[in-house]
Biopython code that builds the backbone (N, CA, C, O; Angstrom):
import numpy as np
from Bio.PDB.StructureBuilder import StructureBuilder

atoms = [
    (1, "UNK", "N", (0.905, -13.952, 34.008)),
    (1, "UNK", "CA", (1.851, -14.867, 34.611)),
    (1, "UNK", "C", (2.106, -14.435, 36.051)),
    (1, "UNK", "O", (1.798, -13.278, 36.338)),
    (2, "UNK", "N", (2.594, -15.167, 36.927)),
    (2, "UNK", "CA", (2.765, -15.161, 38.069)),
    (2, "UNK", "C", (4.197, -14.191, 38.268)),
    (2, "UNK", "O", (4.303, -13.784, 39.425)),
    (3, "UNK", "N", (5.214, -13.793, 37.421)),
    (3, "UNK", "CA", (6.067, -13.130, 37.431)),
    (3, "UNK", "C", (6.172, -11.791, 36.511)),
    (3, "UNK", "O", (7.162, -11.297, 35.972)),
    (4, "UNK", "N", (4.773, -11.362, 36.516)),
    (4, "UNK", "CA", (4.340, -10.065, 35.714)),
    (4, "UNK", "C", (3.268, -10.120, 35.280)),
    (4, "UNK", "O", (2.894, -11.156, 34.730)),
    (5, "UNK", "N", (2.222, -8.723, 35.427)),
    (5, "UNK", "CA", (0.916, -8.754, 34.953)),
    (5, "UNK", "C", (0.909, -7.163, 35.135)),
    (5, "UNK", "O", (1.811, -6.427, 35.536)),
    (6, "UNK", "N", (-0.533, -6.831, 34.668)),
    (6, "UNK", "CA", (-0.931, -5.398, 33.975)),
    (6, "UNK", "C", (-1.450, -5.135, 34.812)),
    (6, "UNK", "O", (-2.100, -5.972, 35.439)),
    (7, "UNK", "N", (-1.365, -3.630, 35.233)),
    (7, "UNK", "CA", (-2.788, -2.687, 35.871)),
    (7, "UNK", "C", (-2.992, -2.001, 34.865)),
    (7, "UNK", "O", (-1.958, -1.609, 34.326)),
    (8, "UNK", "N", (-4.093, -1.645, 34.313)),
    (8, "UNK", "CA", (-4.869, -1.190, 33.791)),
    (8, "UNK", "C", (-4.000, -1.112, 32.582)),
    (8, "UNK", "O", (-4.007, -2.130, 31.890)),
    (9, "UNK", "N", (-3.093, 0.091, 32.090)),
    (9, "UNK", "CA", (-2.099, -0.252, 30.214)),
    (9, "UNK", "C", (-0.442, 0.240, 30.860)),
    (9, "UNK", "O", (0.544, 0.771, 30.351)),
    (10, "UNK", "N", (-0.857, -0.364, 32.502)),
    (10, "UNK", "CA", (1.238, -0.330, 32.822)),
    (10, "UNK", "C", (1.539, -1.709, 32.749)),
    (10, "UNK", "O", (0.810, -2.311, 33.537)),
    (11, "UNK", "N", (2.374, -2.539, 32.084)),
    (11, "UNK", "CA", (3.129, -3.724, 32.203)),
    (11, "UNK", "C", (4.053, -3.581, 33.549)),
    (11, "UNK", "O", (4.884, -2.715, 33.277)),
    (12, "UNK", "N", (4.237, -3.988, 34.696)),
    (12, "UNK", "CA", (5.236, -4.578, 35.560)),
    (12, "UNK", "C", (5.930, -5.969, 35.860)),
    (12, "UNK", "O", (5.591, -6.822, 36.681)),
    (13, "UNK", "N", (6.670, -5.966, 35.243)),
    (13, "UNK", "CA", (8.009, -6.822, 35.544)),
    (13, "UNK", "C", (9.058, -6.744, 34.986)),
    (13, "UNK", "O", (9.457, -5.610, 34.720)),
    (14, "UNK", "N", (9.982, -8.047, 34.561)),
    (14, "UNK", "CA", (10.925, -7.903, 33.936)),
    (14, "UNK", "C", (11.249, -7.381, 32.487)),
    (14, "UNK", "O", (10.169, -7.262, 31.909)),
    (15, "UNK", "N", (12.043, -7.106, 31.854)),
    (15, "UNK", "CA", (12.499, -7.327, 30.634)),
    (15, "UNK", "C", (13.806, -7.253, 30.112)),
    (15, "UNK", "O", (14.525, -6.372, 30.583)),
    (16, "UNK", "N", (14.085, -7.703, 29.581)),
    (16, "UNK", "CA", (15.772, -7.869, 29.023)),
    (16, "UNK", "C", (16.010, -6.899, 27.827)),
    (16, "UNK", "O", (15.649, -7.286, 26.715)),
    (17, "UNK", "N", (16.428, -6.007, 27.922)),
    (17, "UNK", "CA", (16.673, -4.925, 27.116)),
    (17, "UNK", "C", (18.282, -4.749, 26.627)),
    (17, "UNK", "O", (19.097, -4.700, 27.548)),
    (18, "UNK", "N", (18.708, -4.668, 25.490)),
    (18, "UNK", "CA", (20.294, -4.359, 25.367)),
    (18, "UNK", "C", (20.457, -3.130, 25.351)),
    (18, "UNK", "O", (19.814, -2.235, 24.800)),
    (19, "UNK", "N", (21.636, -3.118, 26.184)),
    (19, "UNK", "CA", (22.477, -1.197, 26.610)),
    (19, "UNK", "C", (23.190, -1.316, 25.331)),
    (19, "UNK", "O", (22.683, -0.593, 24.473)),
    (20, "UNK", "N", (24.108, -1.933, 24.962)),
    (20, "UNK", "CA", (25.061, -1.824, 23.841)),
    (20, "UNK", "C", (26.304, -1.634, 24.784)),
    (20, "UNK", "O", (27.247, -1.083, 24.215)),
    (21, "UNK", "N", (26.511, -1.964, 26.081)),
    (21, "UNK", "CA", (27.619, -1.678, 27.010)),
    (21, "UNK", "C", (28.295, -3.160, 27.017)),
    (21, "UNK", "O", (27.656, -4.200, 26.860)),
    (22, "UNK", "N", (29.433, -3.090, 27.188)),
    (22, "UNK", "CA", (30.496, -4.279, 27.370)),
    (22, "UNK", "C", (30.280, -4.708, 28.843)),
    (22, "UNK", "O", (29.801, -3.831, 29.563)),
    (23, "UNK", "N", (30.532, -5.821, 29.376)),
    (23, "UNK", "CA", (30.679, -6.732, 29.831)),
    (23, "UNK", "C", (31.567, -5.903, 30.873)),
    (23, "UNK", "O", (32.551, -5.460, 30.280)),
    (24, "UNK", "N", (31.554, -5.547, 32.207)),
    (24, "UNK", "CA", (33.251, -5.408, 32.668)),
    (24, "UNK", "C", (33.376, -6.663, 33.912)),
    (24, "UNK", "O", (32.502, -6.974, 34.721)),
    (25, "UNK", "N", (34.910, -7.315, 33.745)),
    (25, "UNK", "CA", (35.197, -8.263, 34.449)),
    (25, "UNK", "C", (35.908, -7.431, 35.728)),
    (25, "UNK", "O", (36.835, -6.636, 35.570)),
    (26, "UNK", "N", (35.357, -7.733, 36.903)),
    (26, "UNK", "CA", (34.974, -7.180, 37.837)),
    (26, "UNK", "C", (36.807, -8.148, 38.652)),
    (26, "UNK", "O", (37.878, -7.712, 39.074)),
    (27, "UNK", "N", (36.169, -9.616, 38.466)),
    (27, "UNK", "CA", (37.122, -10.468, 39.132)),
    (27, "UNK", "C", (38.279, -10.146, 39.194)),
    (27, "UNK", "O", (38.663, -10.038, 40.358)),
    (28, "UNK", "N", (39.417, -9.832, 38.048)),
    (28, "UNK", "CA", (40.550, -9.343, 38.328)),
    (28, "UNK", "C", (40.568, -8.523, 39.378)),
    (28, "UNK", "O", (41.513, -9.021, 39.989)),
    (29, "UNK", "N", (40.332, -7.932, 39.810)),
    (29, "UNK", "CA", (40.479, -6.373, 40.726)),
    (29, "UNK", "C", (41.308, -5.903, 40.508)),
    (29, "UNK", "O", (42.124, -6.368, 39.713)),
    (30, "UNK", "N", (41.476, -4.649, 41.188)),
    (30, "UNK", "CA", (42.480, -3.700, 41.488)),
    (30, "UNK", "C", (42.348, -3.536, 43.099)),
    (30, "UNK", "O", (41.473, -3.984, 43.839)),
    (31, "UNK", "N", (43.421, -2.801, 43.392)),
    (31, "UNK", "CA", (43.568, -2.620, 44.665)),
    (31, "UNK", "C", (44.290, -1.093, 45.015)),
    (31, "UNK", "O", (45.458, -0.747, 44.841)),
    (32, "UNK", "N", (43.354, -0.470, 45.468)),
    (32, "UNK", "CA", (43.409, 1.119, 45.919)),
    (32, "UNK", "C", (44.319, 1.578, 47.230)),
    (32, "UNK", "O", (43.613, 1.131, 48.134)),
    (33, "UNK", "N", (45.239, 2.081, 47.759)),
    (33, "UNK", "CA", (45.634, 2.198, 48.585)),
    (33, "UNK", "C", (46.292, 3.518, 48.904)),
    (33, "UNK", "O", (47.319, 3.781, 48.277)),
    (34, "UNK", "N", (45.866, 4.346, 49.750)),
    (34, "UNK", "CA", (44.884, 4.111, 50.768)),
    (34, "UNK", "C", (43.255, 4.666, 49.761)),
    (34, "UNK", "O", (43.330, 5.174, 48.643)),
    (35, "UNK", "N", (42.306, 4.479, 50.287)),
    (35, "UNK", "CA", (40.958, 4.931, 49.976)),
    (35, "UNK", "C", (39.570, 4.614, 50.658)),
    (35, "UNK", "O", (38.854, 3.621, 50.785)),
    (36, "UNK", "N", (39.535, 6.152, 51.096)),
    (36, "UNK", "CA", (39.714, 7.145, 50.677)),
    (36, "UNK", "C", (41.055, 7.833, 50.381)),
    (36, "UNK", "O", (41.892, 7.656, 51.267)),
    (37, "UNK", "N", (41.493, 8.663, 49.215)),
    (37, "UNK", "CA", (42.799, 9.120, 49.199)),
    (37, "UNK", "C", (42.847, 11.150, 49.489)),
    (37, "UNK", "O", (41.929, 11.943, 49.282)),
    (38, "UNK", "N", (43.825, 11.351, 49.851)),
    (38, "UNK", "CA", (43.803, 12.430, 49.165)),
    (38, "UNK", "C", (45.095, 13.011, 48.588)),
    (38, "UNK", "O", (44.852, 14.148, 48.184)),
    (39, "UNK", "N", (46.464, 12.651, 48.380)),
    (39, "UNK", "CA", (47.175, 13.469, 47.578)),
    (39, "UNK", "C", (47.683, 12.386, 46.542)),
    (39, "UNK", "O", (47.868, 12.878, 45.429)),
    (40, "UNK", "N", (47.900, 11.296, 46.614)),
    (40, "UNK", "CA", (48.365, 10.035, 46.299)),
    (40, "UNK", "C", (47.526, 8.358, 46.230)),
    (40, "UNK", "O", (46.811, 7.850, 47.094)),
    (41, "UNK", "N", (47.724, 8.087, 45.575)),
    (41, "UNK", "CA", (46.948, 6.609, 45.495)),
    (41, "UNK", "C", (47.756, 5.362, 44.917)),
    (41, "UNK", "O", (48.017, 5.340, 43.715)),
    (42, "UNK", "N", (48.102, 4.463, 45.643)),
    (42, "UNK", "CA", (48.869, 3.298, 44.835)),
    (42, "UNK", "C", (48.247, 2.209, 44.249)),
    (42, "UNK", "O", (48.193, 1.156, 44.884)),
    (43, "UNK", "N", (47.734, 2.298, 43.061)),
    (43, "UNK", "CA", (46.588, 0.977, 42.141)),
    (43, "UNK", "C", (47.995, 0.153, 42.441)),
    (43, "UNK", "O", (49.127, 0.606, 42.611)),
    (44, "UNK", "N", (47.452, -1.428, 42.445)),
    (44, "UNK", "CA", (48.006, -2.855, 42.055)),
    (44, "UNK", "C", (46.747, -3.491, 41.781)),
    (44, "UNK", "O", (45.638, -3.627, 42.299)),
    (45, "UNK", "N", (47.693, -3.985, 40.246)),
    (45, "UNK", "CA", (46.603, -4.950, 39.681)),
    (45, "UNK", "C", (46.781, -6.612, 40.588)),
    (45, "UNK", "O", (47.873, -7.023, 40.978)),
    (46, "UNK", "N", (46.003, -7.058, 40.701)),
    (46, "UNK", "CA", (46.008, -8.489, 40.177)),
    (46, "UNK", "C", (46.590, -9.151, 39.775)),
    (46, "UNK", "O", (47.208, -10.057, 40.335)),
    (47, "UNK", "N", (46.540, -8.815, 38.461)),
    (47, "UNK", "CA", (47.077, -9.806, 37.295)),
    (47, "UNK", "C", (47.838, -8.723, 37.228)),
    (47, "UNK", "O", (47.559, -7.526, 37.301)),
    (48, "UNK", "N", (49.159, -9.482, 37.032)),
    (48, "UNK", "CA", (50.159, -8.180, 36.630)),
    (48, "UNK", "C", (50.783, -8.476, 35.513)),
    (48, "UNK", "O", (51.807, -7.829, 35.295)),
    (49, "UNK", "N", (50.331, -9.597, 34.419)),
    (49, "UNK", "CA", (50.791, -10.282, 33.037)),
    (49, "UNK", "C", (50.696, -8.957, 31.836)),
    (49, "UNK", "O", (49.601, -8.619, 31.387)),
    (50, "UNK", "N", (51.816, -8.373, 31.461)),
    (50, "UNK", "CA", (51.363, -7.363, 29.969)),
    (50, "UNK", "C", (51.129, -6.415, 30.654)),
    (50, "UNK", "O", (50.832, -6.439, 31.848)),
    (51, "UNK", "N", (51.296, -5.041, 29.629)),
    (51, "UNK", "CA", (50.826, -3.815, 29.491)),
    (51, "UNK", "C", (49.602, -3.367, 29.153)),
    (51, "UNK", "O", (49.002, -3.693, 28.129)),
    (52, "UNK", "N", (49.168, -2.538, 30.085)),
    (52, "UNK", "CA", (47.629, -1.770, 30.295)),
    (52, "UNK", "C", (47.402, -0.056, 30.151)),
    (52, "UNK", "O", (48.254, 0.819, 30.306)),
    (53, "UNK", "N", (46.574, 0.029, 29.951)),
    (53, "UNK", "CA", (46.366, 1.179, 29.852)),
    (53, "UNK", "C", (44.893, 1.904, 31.070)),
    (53, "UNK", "O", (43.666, 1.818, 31.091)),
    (54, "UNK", "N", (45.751, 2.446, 31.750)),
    (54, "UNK", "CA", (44.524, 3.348, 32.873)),
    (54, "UNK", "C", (43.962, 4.409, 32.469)),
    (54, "UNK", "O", (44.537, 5.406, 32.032)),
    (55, "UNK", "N", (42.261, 4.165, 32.659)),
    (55, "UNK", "CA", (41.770, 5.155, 32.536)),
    (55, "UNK", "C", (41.115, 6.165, 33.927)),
    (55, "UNK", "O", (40.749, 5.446, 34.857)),
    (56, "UNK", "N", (40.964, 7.386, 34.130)),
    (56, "UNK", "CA", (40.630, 8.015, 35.011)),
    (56, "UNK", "C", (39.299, 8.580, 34.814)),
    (56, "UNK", "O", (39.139, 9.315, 33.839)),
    (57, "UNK", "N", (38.304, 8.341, 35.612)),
    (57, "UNK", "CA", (36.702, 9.108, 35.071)),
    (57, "UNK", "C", (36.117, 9.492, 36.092)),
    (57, "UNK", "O", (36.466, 9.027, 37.177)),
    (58, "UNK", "N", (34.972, 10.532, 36.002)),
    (58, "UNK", "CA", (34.644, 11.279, 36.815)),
    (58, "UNK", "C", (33.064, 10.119, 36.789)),
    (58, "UNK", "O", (32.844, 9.234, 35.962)),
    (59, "UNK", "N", (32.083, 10.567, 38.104)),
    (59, "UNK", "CA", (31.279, 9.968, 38.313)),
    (59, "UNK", "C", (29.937, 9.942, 37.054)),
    (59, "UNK", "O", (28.866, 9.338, 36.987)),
    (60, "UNK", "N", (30.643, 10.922, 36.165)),
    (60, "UNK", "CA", (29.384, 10.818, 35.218)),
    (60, "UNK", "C", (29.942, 10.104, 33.807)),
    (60, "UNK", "O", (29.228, 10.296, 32.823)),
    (61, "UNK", "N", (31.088, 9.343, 33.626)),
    (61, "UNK", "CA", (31.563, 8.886, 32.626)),
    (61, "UNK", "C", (33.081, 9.905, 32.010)),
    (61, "UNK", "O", (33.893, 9.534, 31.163)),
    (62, "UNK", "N", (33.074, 10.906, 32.581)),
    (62, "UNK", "CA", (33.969, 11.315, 31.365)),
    (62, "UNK", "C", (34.817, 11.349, 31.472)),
    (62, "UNK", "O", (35.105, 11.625, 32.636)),
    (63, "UNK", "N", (36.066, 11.138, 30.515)),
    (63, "UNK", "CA", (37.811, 10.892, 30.935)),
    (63, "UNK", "C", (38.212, 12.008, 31.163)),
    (63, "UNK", "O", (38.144, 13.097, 30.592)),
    (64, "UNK", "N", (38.827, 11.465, 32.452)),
    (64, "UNK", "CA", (39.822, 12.729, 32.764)),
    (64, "UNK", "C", (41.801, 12.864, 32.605)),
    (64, "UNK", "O", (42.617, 13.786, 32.595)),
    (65, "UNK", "N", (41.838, 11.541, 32.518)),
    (65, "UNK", "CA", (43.015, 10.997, 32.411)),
    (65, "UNK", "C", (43.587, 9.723, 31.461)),
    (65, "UNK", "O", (43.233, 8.738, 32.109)),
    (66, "UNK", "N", (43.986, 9.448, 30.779)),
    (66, "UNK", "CA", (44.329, 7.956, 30.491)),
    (66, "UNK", "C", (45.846, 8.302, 30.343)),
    (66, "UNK", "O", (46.353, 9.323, 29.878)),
    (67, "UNK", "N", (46.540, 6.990, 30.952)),
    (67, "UNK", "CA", (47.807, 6.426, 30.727)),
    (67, "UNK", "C", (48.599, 5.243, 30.679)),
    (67, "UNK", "O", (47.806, 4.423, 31.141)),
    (68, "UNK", "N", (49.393, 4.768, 30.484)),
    (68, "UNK", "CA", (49.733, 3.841, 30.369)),
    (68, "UNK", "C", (50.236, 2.944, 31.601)),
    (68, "UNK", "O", (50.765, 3.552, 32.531)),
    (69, "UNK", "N", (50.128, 1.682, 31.679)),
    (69, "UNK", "CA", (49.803, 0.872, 33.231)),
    (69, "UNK", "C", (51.238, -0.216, 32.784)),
    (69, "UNK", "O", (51.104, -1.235, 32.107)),
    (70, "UNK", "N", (52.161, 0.130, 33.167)),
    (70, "UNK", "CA", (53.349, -0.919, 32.684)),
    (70, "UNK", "C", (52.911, -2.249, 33.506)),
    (70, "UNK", "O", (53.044, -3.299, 32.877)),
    (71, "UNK", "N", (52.603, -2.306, 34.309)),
    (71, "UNK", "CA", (52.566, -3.432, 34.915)),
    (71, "UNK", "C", (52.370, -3.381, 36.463)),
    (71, "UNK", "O", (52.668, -2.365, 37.091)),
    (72, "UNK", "N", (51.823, -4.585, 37.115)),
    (72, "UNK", "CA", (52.440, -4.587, 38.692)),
    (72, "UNK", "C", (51.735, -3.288, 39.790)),
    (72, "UNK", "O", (50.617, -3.381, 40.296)),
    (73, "UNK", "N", (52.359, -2.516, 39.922)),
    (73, "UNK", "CA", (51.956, -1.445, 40.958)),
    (73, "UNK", "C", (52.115, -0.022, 39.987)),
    (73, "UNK", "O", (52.914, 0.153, 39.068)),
    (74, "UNK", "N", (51.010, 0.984, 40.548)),
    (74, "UNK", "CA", (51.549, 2.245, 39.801)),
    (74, "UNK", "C", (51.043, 3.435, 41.101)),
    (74, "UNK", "O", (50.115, 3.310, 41.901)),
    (75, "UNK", "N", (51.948, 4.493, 40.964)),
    (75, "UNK", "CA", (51.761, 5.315, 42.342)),
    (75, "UNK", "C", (51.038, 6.851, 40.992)),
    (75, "UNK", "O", (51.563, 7.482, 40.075)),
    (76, "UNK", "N", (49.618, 6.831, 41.639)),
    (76, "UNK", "CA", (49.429, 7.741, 41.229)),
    (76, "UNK", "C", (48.757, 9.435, 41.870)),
    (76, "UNK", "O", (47.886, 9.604, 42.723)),
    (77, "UNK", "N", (49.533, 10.480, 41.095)),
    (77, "UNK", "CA", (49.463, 11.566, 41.808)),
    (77, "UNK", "C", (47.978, 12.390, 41.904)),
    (77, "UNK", "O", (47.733, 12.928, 40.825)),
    (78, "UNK", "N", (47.121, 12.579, 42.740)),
    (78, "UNK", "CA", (46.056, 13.055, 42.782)),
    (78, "UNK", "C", (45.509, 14.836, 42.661)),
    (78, "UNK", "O", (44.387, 15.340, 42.709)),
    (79, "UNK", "N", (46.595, 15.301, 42.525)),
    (79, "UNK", "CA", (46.573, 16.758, 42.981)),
    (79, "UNK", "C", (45.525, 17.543, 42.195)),
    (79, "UNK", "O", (44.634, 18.261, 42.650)),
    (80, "UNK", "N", (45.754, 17.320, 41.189)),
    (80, "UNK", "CA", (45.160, 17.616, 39.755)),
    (80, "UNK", "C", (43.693, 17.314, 39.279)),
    (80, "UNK", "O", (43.010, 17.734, 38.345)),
    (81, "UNK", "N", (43.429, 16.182, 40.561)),
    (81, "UNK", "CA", (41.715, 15.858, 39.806)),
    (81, "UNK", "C", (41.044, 16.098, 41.289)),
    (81, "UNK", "O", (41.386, 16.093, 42.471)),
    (82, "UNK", "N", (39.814, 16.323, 40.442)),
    (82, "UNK", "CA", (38.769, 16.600, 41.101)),
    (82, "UNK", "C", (38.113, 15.757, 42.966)),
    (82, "UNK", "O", (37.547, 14.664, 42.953)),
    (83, "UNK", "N", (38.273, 16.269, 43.857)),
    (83, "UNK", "CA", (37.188, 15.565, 45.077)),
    (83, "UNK", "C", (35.734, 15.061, 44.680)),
    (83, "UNK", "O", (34.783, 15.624, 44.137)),
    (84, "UNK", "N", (36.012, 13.328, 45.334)),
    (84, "UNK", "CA", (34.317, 13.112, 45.391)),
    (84, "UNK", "C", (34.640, 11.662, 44.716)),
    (84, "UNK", "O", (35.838, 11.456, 44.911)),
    (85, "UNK", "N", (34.122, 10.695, 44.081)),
    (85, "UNK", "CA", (34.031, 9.514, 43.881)),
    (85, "UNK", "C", (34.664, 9.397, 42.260)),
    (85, "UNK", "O", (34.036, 9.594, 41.219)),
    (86, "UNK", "N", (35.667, 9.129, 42.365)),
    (86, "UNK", "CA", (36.475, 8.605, 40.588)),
    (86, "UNK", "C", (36.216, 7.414, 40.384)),
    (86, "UNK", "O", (36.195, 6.608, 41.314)),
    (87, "UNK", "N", (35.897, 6.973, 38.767)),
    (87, "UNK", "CA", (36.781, 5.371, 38.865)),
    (87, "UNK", "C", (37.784, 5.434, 37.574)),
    (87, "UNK", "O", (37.912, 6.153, 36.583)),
    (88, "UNK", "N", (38.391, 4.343, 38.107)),
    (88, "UNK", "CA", (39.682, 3.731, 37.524)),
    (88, "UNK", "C", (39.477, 2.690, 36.803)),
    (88, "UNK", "O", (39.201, 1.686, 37.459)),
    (89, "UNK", "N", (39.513, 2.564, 35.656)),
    (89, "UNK", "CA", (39.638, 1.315, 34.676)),
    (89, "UNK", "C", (40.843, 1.207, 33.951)),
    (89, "UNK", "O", (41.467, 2.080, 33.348)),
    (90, "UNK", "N", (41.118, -0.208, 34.127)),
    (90, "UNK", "CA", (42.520, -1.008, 33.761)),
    (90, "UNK", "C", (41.836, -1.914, 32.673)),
    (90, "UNK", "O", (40.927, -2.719, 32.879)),
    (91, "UNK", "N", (42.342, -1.678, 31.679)),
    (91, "UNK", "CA", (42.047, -2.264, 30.292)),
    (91, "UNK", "C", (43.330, -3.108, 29.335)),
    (91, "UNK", "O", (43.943, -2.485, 28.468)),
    (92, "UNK", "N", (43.561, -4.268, 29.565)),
    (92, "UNK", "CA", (44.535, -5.359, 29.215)),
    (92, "UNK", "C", (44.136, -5.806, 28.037)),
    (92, "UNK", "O", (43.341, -5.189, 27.327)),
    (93, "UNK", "N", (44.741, -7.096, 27.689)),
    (93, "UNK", "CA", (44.689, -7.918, 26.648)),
    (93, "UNK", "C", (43.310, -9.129, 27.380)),
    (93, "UNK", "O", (42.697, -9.925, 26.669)),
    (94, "UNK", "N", (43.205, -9.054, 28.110)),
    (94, "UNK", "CA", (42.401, -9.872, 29.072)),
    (94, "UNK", "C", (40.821, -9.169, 29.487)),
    (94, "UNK", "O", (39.943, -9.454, 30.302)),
    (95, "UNK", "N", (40.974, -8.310, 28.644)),
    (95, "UNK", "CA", (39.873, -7.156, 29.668)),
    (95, "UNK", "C", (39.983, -5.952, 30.309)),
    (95, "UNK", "O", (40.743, -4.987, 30.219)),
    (96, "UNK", "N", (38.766, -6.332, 31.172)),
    (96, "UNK", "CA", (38.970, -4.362, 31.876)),
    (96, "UNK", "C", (38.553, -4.828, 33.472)),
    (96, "UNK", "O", (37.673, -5.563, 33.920)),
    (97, "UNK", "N", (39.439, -4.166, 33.978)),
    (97, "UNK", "CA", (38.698, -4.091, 35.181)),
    (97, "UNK", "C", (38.694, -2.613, 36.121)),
    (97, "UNK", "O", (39.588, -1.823, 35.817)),
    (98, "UNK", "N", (38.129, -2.361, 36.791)),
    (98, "UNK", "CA", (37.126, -0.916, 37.430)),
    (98, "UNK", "C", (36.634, -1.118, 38.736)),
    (98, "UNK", "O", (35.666, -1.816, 39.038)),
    (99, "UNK", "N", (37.488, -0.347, 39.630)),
    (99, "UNK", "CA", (37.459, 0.062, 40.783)),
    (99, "UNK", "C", (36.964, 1.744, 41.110)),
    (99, "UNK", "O", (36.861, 2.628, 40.260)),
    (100, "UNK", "N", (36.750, 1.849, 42.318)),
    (100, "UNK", "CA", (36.185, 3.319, 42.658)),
    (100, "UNK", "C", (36.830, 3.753, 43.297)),
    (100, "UNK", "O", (37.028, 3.053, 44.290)),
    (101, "UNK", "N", (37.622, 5.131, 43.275)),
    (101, "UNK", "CA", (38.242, 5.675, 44.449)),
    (101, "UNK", "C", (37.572, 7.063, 44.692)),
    (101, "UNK", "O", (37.157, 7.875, 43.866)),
    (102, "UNK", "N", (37.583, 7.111, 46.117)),
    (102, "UNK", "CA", (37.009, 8.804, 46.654)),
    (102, "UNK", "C", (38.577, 9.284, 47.041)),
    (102, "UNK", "O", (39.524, 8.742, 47.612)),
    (103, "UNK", "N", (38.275, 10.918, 46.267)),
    (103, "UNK", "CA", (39.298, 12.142, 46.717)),
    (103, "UNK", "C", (38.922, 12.483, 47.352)),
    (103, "UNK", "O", (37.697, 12.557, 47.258)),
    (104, "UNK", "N", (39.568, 13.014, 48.591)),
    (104, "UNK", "CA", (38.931, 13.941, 49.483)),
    (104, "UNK", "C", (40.095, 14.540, 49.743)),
    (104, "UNK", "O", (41.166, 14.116, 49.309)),
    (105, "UNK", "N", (39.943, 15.801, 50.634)),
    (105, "UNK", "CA", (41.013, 17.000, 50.810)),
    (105, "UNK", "C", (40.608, 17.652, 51.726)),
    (105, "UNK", "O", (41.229, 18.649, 52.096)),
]
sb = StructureBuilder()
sb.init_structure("model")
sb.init_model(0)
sb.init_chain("A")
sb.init_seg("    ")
for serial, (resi, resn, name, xyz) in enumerate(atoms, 1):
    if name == "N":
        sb.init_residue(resn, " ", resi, " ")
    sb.init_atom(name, np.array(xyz, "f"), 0.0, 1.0, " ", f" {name:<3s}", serial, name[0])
structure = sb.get_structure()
């Protein structure tokens, strides 16, 4: 086919493969302020409808933090985690949404 063919026994092109990973809805956002950060960071959601729960992760997946997201704006303290690229996922009744923040110091 014109959108994939063989050299010699390599297949190149597409294929649709399942991760087994969820969906993340990107659209809500969050909003980081300031970021880059370094002692402090103020998330605001979006949607500020219901209680959430924040998660904190390091660039290779693993939690470093989770807490609870009452709503609206949350001021959070940085002292404690690691420099270099975090993300933040906000997980509602609506979904999740996942932003990136860099620590620096």
């Amino acid at each position: 086919t014109p959108e994939a063919f063989y050299l010699d026994d390599l297949y190149i092109g597409e294929a649709d493969l399942p991760t087994g990973l969820a969906e993340i809805d990107h659209s809500k956002g969050l909003l980081l302020l300031p970021n880059p950060a370094r002692d402090r960071v103020r998330i605001q959601r979006a949607d500020t409808q219901g209680a959430a729960t924040l998660e904190i992760l390091d660039a290779t997946g693993r939690l470093l933090r989770q807490l609870p997201f009452p709503g609206g704006a949350l001021e959070l303290d940085l002292n404690d985690l690691p420099t270099g690229m975090l993300l933040l996922a906000v997980t509602d009744a609506q979904g999740r949404s996942v932003a990136r923040l860099v620590v620096e110091r």
